[in-house]
KOLDO-256696 format. One record per residue (C-alpha): residue in three letters; y, z, x. Coordinates in pm, 1 decimal, decimal comma, padded with zeros to 6 digits. Layout:
! KOLDO-256696
R   code          Y          Z          X
R    ALA          Y          Z          X
...
! end
This chain:
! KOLDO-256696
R   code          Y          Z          X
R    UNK   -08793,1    06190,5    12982,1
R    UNK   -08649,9    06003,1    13286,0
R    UNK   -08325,4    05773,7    13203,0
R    UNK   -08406,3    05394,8    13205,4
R    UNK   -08046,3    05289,9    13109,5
R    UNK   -07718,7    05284,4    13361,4
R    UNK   -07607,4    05102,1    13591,4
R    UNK   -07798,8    04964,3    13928,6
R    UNK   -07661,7    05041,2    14259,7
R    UNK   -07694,2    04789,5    14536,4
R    UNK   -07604,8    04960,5    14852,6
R    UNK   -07545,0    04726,4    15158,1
R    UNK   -07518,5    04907,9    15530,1
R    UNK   -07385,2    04694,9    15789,8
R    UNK   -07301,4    04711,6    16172,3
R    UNK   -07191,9    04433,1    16360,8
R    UNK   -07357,2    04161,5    16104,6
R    UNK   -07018,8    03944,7    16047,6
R    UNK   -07220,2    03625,3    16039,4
R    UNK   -07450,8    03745,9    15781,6
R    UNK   -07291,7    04017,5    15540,2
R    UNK   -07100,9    03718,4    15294,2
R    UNK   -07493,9    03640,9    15221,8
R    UNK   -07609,7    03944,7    15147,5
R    UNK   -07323,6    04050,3    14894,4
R    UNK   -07302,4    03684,4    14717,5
R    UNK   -07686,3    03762,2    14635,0
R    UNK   -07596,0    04098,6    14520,6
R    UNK   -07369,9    03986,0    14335,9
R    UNK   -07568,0    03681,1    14201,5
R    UNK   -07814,6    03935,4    13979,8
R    UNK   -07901,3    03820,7    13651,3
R    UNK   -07883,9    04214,9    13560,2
R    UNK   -07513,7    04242,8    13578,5
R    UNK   -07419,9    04622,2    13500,7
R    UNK   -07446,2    04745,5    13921,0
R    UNK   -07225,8    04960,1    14168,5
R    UNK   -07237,6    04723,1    14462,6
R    UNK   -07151,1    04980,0    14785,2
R    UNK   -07063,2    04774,3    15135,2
R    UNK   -07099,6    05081,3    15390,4
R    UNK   -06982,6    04958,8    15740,7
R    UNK   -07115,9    05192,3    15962,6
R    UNK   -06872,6    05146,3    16286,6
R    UNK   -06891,6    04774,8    16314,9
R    UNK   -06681,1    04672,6    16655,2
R    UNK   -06701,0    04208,1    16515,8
R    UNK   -06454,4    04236,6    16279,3
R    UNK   -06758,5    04269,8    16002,4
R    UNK   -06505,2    04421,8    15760,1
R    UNK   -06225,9    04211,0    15783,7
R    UNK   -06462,9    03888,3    15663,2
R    UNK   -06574,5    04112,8    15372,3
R    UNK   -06207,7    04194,1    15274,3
R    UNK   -06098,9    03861,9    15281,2
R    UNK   -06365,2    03723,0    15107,5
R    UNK   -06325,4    03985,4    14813,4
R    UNK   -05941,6    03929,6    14804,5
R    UNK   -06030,0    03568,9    14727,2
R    UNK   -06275,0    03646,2    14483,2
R    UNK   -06235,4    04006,5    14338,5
R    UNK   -06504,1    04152,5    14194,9
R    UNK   -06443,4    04494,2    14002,8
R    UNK   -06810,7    04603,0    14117,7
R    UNK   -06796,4    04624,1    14500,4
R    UNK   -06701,3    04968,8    14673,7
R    UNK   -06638,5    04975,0    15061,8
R    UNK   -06690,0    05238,5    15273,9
R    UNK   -06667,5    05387,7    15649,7
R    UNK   -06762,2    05551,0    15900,2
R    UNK   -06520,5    05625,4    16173,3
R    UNK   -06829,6    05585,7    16429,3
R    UNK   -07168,2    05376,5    16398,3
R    UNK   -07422,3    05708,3    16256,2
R    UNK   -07726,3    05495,5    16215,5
R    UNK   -07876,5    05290,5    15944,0
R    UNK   -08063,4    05619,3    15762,6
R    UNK   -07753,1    05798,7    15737,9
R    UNK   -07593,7    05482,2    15587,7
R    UNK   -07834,6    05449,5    15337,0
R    UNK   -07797,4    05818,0    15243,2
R    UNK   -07488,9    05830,8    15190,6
R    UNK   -07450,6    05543,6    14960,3
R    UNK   -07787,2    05697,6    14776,9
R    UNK   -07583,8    06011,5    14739,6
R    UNK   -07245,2    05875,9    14630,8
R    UNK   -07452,3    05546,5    14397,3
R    UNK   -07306,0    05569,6    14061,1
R    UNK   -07647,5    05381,2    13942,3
R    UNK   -07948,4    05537,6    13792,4
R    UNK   -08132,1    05329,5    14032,4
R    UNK   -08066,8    05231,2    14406,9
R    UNK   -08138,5    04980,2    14600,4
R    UNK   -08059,9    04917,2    14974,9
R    UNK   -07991,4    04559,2    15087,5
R    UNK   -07999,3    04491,1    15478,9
R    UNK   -07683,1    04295,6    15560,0
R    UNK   -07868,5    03993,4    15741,9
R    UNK   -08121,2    03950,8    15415,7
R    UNK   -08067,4    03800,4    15065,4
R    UNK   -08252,3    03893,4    14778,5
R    UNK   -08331,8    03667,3    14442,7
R    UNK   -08091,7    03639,1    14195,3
R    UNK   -08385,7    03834,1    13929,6
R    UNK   -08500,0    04128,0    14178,7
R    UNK   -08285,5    04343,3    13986,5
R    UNK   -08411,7    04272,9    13651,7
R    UNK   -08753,5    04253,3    13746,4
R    UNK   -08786,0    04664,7    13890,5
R    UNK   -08588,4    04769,1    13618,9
R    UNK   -08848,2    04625,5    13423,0
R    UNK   -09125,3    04803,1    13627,9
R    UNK   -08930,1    05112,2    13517,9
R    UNK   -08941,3    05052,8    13161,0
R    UNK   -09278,1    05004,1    13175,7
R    UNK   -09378,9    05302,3    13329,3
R    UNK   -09057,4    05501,4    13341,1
R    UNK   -09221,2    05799,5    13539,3
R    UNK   -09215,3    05555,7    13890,8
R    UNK   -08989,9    05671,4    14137,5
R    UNK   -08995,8    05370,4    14370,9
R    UNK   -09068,0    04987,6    14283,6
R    UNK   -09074,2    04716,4    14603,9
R    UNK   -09115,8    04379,5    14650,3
R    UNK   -09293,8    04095,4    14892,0
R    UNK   -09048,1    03904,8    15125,9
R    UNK   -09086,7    03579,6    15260,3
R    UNK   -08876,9    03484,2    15575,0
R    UNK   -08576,6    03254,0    15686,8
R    UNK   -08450,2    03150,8    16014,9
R    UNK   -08067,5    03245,0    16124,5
R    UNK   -07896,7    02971,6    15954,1
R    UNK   -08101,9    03110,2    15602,2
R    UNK   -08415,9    02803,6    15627,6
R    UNK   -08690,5    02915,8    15489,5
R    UNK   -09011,5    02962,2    15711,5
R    UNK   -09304,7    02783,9    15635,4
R    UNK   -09586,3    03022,8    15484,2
R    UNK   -09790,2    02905,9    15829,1
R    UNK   -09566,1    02985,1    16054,9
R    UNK   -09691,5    03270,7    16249,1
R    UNK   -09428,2    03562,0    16367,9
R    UNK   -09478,9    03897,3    16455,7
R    UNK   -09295,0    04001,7    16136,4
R    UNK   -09488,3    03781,4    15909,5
R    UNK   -09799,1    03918,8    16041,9
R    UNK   -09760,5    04273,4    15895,6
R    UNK   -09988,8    04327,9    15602,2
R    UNK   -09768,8    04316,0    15263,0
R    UNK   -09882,6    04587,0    15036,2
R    UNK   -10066,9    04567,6    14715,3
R    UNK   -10066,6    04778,1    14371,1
R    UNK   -10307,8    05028,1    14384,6
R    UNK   -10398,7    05408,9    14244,3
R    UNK   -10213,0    05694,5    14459,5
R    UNK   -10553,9    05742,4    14603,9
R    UNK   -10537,4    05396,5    14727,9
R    UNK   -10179,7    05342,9    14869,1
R    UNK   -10227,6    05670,5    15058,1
R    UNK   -10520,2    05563,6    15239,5
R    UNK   -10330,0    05201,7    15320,7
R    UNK   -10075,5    05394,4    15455,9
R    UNK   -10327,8    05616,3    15683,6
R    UNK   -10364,0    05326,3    15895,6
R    UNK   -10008,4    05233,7    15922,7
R    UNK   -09712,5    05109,8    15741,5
R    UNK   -09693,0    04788,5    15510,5
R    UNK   -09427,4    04514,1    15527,3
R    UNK   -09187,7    04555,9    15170,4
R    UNK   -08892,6    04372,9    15072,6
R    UNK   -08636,4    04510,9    14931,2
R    UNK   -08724,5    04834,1    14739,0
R    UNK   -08522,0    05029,2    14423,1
R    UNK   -08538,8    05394,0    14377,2
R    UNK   -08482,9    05631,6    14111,9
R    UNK   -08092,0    05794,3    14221,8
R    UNK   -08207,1    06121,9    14152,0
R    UNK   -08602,8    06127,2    14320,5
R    UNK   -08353,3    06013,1    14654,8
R    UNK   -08199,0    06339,8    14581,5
R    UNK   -08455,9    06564,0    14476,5
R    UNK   -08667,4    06465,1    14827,8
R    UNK   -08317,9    06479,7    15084,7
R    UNK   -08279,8    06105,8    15159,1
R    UNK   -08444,9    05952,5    15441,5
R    UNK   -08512,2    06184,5    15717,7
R    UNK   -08347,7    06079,1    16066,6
R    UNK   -08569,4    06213,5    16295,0
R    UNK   -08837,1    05953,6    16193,0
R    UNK   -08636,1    05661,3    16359,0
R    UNK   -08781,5    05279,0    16253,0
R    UNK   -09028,0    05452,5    15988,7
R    UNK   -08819,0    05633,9    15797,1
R    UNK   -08890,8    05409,6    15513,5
R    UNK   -09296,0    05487,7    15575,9
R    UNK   -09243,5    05884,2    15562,1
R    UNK   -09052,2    05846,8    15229,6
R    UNK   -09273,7    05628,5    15092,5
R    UNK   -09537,5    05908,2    15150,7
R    UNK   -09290,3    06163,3    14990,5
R    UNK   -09271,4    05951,1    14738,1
R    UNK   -09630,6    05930,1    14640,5
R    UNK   -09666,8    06335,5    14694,0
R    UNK   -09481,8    06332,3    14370,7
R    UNK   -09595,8    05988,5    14169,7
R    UNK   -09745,2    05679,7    14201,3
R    UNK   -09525,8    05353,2    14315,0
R    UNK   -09546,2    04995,1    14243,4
R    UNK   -09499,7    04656,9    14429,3
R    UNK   -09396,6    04355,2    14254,6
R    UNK   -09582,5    04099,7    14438,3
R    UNK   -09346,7    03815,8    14463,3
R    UNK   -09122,9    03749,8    14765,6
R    UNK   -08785,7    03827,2    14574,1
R    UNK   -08696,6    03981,8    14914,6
R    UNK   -08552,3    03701,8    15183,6
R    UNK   -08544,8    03848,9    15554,3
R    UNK   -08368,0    03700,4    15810,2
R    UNK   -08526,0    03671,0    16162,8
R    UNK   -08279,4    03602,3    16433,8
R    UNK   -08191,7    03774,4    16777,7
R    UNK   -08055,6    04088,1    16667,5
R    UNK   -08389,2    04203,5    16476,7
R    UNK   -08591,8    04036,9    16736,7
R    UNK   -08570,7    04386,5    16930,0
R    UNK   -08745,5    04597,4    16694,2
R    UNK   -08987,5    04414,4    16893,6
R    UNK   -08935,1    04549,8    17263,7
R    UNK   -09265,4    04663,5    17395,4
R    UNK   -09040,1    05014,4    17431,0
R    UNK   -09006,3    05010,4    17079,6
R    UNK   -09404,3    04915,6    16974,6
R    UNK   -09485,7    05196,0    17212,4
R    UNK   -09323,7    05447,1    16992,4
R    UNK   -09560,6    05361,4    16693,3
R    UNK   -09869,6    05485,1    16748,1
R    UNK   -09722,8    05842,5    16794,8
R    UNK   -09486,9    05803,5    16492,9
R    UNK   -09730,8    05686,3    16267,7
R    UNK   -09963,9    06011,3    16345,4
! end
């Protein structure tokens, strides 16, 4: 029967996000669920990213937060893996170091899991915030805010959403071990990575969406160039 108790792993990757990271971990570390492996991977940052998360944490030390390496920036999927791989939680969860999430998000998919402990994924709906962390109007229109935000469904039903593309989640928490059992998130898929193990995923089980924005992403000119016409190019292929 699979383990609903432990702890919850948050697992933060960050390059070059100095102006952002403090957020990120202060709403990590805000959960209401309290028993979590907090893991701050900087994955070559050359803005001094680390050196504002070490200060802050010698100010205010918190028994919960790893930090960890790389000698050279290896790319966000081989971030997240190796926090999944070295989590110390029975779940995971991956936090992008310009977002925030709410201080319940925890509590809430742990709560999915109890109530169907055979899940393997649970995610959530985001709203957005400018730079400076203002939320956006729900009218405001944005490239990002106009991806479709999935909805609970049978198997059946999320893989045919999928067929025609990929869905916008928040933040998402894992079972450790399914992360495992499937390899991680697979490099070679680039930006979709997430979309190819979300279909793993459902090869195996069903997942679940908690649809309320608990997620808070951050639009500002870094993540404005997921949006190069270069980049949208790339889709179509990708997605097939």
């Amino acid at each position: 029967f699979p383990r609903l108790d432990g702890k919850s792993t948050i697992g933060i990757p960050v390059f070059n996000m100095k102006d952002f990271v403090l957020d990120a971990l202060k709403s990590a570390q805000a959960q209401t669920f309290t028993d979590l492996d907090i893991i701050v991977l900087d994955d070559g940052s050359t803005d001094g990213t680390m050196d504002v998360v070490k200060a802050y944490l010698q100010e205010n030390p918190d028994h919960r937060v790893r930090l960890m390496a790389f000698d050279e920036n290896r790319g966000l999927m081989e971030a997240m893996n190796q926090m999944a791989f070295r989590a110390e939680g029975t779940f995971f969860t991956s936090l992008a170091a310009d977002d925030t999430i709410s201080p319940d998000l925890i509590a809430k998919c742990r709560a999915e899991y109890a109530a169907n402990p055979w899940l393997e994924m649970v995610g959530t709906h985001t709203d957005f915030m400018d730079a400076e962390g203002k939320v956006l109007a729900p009218d405001v229109k944005h490239p990002f805010t106009m991806i479709r935000k999935p909805v609970n469904g049978s198997r059946e039903e999320w893989l045919q959403a999928f067929y025609h593309g990929n869905s916008y989640f928040g933040v998402s928490m894992y079972r450790t071990t399914a992360l495992s059992e499937v390899g991680g998130w697979d490099k070679r898929h680039g930006v979709i990575s997430d979309y190819e193990m979300y279909l793993r995923l459902l090869m195996r089980d069903n997942i679940r969406v908690i649809e309320e924005p608990l997620t808070h992403t951050r639009i500002h000119g870094k993540n404005l160039s997921l949006l190069r016409p270069s980049e949208v190019q790339k889709l179509p292929q990708l997605y097939h």
